[in-house]
C-alpha positions in Angstrom: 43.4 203.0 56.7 40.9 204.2 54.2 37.8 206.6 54.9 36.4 206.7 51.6 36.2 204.3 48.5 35.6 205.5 44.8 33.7 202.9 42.7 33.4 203.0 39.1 30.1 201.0 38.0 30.4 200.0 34.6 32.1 196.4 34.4 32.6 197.1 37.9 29.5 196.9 39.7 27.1 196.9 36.4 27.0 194.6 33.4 27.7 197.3 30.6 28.0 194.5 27.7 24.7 193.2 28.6 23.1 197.0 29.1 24.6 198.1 25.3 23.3 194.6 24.1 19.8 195.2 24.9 19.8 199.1 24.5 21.2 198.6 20.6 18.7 196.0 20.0 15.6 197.8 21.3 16.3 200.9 19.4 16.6 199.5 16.4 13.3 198.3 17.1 12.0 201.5 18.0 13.3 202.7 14.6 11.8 199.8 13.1 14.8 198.6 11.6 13.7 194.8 11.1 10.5 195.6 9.0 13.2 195.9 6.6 16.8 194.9 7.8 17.4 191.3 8.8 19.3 189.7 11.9 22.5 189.4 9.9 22.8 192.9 9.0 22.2 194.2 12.3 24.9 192.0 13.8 27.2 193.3 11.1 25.9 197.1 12.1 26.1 196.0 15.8 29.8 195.2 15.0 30.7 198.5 13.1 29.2 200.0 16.7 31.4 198.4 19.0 34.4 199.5 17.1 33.2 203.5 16.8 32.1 203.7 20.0 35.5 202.3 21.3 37.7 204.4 19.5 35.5 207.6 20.6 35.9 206.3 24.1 39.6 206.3 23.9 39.2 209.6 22.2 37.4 210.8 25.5 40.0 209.4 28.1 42.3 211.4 25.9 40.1 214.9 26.3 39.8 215.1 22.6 36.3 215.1 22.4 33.1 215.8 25.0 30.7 213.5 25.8 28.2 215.6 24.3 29.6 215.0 21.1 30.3 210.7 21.4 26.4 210.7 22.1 25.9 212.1 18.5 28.8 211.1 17.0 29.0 207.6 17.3 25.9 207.3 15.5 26.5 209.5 12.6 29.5 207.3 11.6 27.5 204.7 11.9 24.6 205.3 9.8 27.5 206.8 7.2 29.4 203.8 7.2 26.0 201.5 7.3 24.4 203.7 4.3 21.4 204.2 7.2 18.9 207.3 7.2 17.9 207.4 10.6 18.5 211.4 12.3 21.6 210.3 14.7 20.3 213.1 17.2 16.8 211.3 17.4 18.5 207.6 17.6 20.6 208.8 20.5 18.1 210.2 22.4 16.5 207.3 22.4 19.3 205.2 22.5 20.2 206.6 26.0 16.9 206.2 27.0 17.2 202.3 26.3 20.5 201.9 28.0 19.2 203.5 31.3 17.2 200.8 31.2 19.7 198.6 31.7 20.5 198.3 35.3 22.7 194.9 35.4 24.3 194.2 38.6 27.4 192.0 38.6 28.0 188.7 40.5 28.8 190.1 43.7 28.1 194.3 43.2 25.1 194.3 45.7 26.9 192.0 48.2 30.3 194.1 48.5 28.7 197.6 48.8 26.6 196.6 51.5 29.7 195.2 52.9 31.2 198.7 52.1 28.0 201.1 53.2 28.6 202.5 56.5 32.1 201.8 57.2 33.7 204.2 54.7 31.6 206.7 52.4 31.2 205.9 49.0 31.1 207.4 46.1 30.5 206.9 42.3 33.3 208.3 39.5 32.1 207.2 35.9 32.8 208.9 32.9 29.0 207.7 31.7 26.1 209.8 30.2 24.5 211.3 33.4 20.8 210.9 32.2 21.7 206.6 31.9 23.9 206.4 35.1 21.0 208.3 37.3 18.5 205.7 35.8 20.7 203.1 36.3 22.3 203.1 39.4 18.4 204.6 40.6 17.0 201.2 39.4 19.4 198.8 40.9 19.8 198.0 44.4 22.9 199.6 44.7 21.6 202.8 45.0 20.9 203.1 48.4 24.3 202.3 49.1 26.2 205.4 47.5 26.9 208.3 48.9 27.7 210.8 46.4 27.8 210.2 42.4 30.1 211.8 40.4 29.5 211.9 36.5 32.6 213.3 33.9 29.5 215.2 31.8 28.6 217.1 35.2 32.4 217.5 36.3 33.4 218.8 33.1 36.3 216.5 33.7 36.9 212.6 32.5 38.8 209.8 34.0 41.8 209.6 34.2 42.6 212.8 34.4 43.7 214.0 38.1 40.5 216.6 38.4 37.9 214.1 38.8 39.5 212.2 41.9 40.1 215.9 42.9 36.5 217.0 43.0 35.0 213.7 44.2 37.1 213.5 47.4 36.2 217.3 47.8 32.4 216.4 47.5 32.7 213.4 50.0 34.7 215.4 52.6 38.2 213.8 52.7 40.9 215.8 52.6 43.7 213.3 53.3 44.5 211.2 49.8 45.9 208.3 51.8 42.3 207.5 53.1 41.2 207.4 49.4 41.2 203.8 47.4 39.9 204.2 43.6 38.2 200.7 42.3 37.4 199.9 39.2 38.1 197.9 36.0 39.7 200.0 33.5 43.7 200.4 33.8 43.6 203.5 31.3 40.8 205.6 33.3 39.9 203.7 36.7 43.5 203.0 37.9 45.9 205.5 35.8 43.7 208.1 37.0 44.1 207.4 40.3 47.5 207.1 40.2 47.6 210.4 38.2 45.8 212.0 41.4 48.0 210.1 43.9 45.6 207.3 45.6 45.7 203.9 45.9 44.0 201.8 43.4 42.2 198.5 43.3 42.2 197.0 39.8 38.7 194.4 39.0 39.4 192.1 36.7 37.2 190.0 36.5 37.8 189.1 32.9 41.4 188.3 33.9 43.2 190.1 31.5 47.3 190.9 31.1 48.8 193.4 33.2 50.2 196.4 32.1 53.6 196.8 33.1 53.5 200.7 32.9 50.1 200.8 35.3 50.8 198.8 38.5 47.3 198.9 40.4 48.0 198.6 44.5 46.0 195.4 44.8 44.3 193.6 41.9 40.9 191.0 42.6 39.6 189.1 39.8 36.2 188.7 41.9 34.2 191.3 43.5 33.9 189.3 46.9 38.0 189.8 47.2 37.6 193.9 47.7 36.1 192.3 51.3 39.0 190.8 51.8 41.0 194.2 51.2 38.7 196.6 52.5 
């Protein structure tokens, strides 16, 4: 039934906890953050982080900022809030730099697009930084797998709105939405965005969380191996 498959990657087919974990880490380092600041603070500044960077994610879901501006952003409410001096242009430059680094496959991510590669065509959709999903997806074995890779800072356009699907199915040749499938882990941007474009949707959950009873996902596999089993 379906031609072509739209994969998200991050906590889909890559680890993004683990790629944040050691990209934060390492550029403190870089800034050399420890000759000075101890483990304790920088789990307390690590903890401010996740909750910025969360909220300016929803913020981009919602269109009401640009990537462009969450790279910088994030880290000038940080260093505010954490009384730091660091220049949040510099830090995220190199901050990006240290997550591309971090090419984390999931259980299973290698395994189910082999699977996948040359029985349907395959393409990426993330609302990433383009310079750290290029260097990621180009240093994991997945690569070779995917077909085309689309990237919201390229598009112009973020999951979930309906533009993204739009242009990707336009960039991988398929005209017909019914031989579309979106997958991916994120009801807000993976799933209501397909829906929002009219394709069928495979939620991964592999954290097994609640559902949502306003987003109803097609089919739903709380381990990457099940998409076989679908697909």
């Amino acid at each position: 039934m379906y031609k072509t498959i739209l994969l998200d990657i991050d906590n889909t087919l890559l680890d993004y906890p683990k790629a944040e974990k050691y990209a934060i880490k390492a550029t403190f380092e870089d800034f050399d953050f420890f000759s000075n600041g101890s483990e304790s603070e920088f789990e307390e500044i690590k903890k401010e982080y996740k909750v910025i960077n969360d909220l300016l994610w929803e913020k981009l879901e919602k269109g009401e900022i640009t990537s462009t501006e969450l790279k910088v952003e994030r880290f000038r409410m940080l260093f505010e809030k954490a009384n730091l001096s660091y220049s949040p242009e510099e830090f995220s430059k190199q901050y990006l730099k240290r997550l591309g680094e971090g090419a984390f496959l999931l259980d299973g991510a290698e395994e189910v697009c082999k699977y996948l590669y040359g029985k349907y065509k395959l393409g990426i959709v993330t609302n990433g930084m383009k310079e750290v999903q290029y260097s990621r997806i180009g240093k994991s074995p997945i690569g070779k797998y995917i077909d085309k890779i689309i990237i919201s800072e390229e598009v112009g356009i973020s999951k979930p709105n309906a533009g993204i699907f739009e242009y990707a199915l336009k960039e991988l040749g398929t005209e017909d939405k019914k031989e579309a499938i979106m997958v991916g882990d994120s009801l807000s941007a993976d799933i209501q965005g397909g829906i929002n474009f009219g394709i069928d949707t495979c939620w991964v959950n592999l954290k097994n969380d609640a559902p949502n009873d306003k987003i109803k996902p097609k089919y739903v596999v709380t381990k990457l191996e099940e998409i076989c089993n679908i697909l």
